[in-house]
N, CA, C and O atoms as a DFTB+ gen file, in Angstrom:
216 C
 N C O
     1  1     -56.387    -105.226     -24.969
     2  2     -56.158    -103.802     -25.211
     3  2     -54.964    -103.296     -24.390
     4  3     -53.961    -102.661     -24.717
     5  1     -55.396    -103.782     -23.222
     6  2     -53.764    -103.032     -21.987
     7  2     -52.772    -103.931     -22.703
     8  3     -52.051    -103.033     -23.136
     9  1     -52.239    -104.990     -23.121
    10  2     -51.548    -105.453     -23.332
    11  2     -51.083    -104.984     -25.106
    12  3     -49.948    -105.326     -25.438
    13  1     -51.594    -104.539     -25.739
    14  2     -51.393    -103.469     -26.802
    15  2     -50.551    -102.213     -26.318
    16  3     -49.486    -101.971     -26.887
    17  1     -50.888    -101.612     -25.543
    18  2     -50.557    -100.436     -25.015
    19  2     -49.365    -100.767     -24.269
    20  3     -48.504     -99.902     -24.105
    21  1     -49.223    -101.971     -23.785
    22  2     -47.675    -102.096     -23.317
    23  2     -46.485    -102.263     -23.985
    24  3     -45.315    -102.004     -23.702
    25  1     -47.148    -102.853     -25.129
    26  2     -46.496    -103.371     -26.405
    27  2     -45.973    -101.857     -27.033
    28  3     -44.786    -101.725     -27.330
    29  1     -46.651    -101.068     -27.159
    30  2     -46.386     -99.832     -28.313
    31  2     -45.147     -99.200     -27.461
    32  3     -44.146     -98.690     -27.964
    33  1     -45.443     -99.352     -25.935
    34  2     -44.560     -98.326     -25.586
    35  2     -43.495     -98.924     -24.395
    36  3     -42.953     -98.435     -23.404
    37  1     -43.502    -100.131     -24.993
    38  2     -41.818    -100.766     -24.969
    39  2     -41.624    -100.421     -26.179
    40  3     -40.508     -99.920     -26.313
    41  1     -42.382    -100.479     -27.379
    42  2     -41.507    -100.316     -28.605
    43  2     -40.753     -98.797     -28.730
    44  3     -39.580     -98.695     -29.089
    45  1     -41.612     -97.627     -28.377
    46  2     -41.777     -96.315     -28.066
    47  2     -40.094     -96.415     -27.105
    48  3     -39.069     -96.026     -27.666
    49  1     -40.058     -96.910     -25.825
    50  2     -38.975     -97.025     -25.562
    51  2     -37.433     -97.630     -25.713
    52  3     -36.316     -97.345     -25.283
    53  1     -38.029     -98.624     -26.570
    54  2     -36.787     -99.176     -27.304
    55  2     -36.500     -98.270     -28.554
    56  3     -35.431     -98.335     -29.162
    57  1     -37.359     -97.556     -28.843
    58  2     -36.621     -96.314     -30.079
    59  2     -36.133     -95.269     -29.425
    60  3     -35.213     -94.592     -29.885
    61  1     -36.616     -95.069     -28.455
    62  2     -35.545     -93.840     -27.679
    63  2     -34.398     -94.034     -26.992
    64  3     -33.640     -93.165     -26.561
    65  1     -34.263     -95.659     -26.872
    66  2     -33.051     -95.489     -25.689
    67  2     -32.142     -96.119     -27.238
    68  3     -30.918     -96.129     -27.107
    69  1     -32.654     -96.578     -28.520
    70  2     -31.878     -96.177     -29.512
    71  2     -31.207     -95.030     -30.189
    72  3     -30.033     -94.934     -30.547
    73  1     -32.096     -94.262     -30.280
    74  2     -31.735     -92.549     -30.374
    75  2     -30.619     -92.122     -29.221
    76  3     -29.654     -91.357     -29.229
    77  1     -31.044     -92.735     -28.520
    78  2     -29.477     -91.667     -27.064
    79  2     -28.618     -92.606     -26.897
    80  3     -27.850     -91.967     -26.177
    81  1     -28.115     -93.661     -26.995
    82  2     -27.164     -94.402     -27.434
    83  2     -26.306     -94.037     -28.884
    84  3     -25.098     -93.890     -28.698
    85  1     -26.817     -93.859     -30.415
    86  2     -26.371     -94.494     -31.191
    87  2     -26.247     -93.156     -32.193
    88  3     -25.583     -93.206     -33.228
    89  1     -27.137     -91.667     -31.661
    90  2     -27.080     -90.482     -32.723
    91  2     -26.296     -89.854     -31.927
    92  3     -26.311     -89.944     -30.700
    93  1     -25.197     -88.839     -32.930
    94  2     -24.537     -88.146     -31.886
    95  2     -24.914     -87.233     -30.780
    96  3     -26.127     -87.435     -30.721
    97  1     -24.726     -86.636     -30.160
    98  2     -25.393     -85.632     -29.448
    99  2     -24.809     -84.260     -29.855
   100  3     -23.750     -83.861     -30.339
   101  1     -26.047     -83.685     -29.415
   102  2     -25.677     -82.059     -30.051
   103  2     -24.488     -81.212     -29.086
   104  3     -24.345     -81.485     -27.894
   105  1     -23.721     -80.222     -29.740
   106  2     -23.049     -79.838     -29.049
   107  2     -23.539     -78.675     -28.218
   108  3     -24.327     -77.924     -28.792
   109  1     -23.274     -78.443     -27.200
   110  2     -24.374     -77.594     -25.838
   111  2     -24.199     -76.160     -26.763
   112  3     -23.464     -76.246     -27.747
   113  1     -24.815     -74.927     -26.491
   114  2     -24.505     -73.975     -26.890
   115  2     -23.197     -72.941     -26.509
   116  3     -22.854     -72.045     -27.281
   117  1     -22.553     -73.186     -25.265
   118  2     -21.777     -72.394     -24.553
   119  2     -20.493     -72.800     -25.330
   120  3     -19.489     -72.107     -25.168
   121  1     -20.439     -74.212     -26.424
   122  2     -19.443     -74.866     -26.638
   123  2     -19.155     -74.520     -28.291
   124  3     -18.170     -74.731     -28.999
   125  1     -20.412     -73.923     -28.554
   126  2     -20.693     -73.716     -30.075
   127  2     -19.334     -72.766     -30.571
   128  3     -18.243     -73.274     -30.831
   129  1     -19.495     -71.934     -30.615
   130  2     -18.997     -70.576     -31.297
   131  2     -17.854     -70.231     -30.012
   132  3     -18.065     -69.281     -29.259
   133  1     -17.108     -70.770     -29.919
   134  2     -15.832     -70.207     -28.378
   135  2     -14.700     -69.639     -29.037
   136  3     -13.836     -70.384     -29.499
   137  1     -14.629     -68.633     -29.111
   138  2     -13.104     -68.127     -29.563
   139  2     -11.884     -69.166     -29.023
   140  3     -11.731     -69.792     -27.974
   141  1     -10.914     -69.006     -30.550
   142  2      -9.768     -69.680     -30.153
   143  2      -8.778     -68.457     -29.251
   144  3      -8.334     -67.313     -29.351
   145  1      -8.816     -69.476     -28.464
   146  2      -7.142     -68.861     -27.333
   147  2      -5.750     -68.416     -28.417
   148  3      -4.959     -69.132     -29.032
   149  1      -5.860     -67.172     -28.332
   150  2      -4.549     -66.463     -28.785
   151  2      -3.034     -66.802     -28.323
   152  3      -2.374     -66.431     -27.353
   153  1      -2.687     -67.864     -29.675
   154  2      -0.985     -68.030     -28.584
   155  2       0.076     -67.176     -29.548
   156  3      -0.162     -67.002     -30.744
   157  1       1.234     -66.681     -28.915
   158  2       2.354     -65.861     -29.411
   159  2       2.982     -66.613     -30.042
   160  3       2.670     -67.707     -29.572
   161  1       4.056     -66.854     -31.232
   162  2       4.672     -67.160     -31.782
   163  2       5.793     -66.734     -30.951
   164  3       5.842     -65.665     -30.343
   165  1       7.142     -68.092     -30.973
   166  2       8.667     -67.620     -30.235
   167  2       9.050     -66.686     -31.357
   168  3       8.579     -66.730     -32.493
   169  1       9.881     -65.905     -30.952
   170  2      10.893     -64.999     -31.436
   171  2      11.629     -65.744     -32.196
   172  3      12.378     -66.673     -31.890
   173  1      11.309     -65.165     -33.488
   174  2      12.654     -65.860     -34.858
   175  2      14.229     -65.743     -34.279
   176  3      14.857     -64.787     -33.825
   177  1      14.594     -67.214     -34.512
   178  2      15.785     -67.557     -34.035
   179  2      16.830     -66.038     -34.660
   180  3      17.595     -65.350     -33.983
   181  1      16.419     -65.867     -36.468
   182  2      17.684     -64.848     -36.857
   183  2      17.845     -63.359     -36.016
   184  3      18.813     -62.612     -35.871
   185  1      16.632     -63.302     -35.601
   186  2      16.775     -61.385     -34.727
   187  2      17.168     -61.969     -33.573
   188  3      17.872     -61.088     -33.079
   189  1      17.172     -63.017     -32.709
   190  2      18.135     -63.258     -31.522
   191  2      19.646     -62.831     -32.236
   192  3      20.211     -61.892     -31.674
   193  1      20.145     -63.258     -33.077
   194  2      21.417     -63.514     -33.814
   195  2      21.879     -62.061     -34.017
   196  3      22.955     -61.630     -33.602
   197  1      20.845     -61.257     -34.781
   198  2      20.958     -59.689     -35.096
   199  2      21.734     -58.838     -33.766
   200  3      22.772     -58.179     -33.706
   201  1      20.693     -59.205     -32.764
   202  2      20.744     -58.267     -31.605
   203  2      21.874     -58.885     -30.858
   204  3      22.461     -58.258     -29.976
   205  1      22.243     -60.302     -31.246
   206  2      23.781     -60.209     -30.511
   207  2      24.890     -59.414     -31.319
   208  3      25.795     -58.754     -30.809
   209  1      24.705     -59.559     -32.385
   210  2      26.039     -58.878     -33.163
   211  2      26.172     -57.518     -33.008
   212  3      27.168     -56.897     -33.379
   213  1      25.144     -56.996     -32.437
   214  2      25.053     -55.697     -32.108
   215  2      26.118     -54.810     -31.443
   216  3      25.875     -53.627     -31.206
């Protein structure tokens, strides 16, 4: 009987340390939904050009 019970739960543990090895992991919540960082676009080369001819 004890030797049943050791049996199930090596098996029990060989399916879990399959699961956290081999499925992806979830992504945390703080990481979920993050706004993208706002970047500026450079200044169009032609209005540099404008404001020299000025």
């Amino acid at each position: 009987m004890e030797k049943k019970h050791e049996q199930e739960l090596s098996v029990l543990e060989a399916l879990r340390l399959h699961r956290e090895f081999h499925l992806p992991r979830p992504v945390p919540a703080d990481e979920q939904e993050k706004p993208l960082d706002k970047v500026k676009e450079p200044p169009r080369a032609c209005r540099s050009r404008e404001r020299e001819e000025r």
